[in-house]
C-alpha positions as CSV (number, residue, x, y, z in Angstrom):
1,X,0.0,0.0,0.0
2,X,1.9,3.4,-0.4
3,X,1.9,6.0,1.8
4,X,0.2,9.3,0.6
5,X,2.7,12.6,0.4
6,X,0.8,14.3,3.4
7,X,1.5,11.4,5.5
8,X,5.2,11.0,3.7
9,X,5.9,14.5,4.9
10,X,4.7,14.2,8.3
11,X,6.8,11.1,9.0
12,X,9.7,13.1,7.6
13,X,8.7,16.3,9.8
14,X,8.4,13.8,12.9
15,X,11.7,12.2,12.4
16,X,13.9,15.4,11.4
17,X,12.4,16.8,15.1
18,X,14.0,13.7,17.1
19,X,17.0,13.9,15.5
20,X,17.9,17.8,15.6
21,X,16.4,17.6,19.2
22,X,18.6,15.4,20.2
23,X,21.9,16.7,18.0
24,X,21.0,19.9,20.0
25,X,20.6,18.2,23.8
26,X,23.8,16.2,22.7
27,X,22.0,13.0,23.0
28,X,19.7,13.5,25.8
29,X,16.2,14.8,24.6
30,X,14.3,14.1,21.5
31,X,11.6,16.9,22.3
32,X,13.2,20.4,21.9
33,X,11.8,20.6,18.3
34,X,8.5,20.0,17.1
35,X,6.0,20.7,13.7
36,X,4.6,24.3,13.5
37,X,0.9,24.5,13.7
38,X,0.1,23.9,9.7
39,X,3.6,23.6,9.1
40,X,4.2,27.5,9.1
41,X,0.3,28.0,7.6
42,X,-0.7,29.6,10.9
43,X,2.1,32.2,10.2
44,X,1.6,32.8,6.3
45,X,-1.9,33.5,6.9
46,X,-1.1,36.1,9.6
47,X,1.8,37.6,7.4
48,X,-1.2,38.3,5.0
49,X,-3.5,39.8,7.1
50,X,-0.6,42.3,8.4
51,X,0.0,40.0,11.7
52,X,2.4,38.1,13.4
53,X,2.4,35.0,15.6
54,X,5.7,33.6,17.9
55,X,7.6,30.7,17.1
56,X,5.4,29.6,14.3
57,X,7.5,30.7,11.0
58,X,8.6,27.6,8.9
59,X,8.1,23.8,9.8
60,X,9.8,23.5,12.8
61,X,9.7,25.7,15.8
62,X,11.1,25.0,19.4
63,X,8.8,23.4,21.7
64,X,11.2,24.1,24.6
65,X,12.8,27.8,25.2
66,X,16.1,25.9,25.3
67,X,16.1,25.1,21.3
68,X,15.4,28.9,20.7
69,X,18.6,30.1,19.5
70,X,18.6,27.3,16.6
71,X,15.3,28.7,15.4
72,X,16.7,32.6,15.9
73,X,19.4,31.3,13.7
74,X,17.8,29.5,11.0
75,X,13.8,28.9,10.2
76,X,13.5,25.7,8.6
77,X,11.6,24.2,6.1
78,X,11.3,21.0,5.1
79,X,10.6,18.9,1.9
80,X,10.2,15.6,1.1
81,X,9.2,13.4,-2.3
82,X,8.0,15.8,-5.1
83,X,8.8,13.6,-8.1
84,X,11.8,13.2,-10.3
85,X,13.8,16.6,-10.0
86,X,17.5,17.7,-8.9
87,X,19.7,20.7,-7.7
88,X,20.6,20.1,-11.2
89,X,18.0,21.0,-12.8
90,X,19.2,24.7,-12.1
91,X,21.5,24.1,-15.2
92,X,20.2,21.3,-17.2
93,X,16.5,22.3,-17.1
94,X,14.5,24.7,-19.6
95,X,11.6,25.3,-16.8
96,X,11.5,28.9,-15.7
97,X,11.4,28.0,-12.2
98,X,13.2,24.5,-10.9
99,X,11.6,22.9,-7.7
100,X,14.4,24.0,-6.1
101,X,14.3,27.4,-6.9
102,X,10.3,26.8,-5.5
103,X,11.8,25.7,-2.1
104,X,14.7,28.1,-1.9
105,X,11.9,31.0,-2.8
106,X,9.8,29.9,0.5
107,X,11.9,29.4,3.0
108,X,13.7,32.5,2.1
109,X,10.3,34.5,2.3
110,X,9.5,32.4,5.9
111,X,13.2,33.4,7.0
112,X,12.8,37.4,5.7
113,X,9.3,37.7,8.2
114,X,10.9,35.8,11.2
115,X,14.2,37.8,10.4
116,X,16.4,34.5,10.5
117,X,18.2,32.6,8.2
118,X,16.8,30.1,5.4
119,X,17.9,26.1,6.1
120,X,16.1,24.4,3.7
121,X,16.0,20.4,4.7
122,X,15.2,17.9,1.7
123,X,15.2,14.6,0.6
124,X,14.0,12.8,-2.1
125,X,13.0,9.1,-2.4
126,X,15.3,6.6,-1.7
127,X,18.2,9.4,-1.3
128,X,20.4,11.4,1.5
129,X,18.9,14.4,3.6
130,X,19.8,17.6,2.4
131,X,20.7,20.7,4.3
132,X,20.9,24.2,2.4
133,X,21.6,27.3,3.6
134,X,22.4,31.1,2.2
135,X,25.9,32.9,1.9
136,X,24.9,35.4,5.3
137,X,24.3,32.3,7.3
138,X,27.6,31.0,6.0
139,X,29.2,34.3,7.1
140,X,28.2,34.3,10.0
141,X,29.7,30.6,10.9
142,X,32.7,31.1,8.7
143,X,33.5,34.4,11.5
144,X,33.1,31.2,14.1
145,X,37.0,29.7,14.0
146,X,36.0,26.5,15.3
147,X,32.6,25.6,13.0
148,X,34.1,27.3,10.1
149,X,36.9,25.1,9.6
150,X,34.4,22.2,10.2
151,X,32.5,23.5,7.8
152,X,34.8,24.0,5.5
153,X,36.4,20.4,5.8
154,X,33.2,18.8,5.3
155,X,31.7,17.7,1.9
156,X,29.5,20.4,0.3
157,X,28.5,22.1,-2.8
158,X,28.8,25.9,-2.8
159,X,26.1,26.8,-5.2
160,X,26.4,30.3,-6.8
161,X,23.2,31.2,-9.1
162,X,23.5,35.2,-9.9
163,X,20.5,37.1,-9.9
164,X,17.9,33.6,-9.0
165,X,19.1,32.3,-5.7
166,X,22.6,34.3,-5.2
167,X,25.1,31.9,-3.1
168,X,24.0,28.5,-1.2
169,X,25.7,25.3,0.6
170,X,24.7,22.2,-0.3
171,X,25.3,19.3,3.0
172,X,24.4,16.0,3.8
173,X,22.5,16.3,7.0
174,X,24.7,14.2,9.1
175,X,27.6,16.2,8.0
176,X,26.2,19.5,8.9
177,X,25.3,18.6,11.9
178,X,28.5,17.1,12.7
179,X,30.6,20.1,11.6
180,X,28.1,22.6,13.6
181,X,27.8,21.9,17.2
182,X,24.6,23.4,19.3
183,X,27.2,25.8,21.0
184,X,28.2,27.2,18.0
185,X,25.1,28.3,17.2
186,X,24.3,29.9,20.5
187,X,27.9,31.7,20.9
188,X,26.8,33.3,17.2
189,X,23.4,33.7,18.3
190,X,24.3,35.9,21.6
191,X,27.1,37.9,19.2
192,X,24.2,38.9,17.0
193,X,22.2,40.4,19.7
194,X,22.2,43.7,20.2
């Protein structure tokens, strides 16, 4: 029997919550991260009507205060399934707009209204999670000596697509978040704060 892509996606959302919940409690809790209301609907909708609501931008928001500086650093969206397409298809394909350029657009426009960076999380059938993120976030870790040069060391694809998407990184999952530890992202958290 297959699985419908609602209930595909939903899976995905539950797992990807364990597992950054417990990257960011080192182990400890799988609960510090869990699916937006609507998976970020909630928050488009009030974006519309000229409102706002908390900790609801994107598909995952913290469900404990202590995951709140990985969400201040990156809203997240995440994709799964959607056919036969590839990052690829930013060269080899005559469509206007690739699927990827669909997903970079939205979680770029989620990131712009809760004034964090994009982290777009994918994976299609049968294939590795995907991590991509934007040159600014990239900055800001690269000013970080010790995730930089984890960063830096660990297999990606530096994307640059003038004018469309501008610059992204490309990581397995389980290598970003192997080369960027939770304290990372709080020391560059509290250093953007005014």
């Amino acid at each position: 029997m297959a699985i419908n892509s609602k209930a595909k996606g939903s899976s995905f959302e539950r797992k990807l919550c364990k597992e950054l919940s417990l990257w960011w409690t080192h182990g400890e809790r799988e609960d510090v991260f869990w699916r937006s209301a609507g998976s970020g609907a909630r928050a488009t909708n009030a974006h519309r009507n000229g409102g706002a609501i908390a900790n609801a931008e994107g598909d995952i928001v913290y469900s404990d205060a202590i995951g709140k500086p990985f969400t201040d650093f990156f809203c997240i969206e995440l994709k799964t399934g959607y056919g036969d397409w590839s990052v690829m298809d930013l060269l080899e394909s005559n469509q206007k707009v690739t699927q990827f350029e669909k997903f970079w657009e939205q979680v770029s426009e989620s990131a712009l209204h809760c004034k964090a960076f994009p982290l777009l999380i994918y994976r299609k059938d049968r294939k590795n999670t995907i991590v991509a993120f934007d040159f600014e976030a990239w900055r800001q870790i690269y000013n970080h000596k010790e995730a930089s040069q984890a960063l830096v060391d660990a297999p990606h694809i530096d994307l640059n697509i003038p004018y469309r998407l501008g610059r992204v990184y490309l990581y397995k999952l389980d290598d970003f978040l192997e080369a960027l530890k939770p304290d990372h992202i709080q020391e560059i958290v509290n250093g953007l704060r005014p």
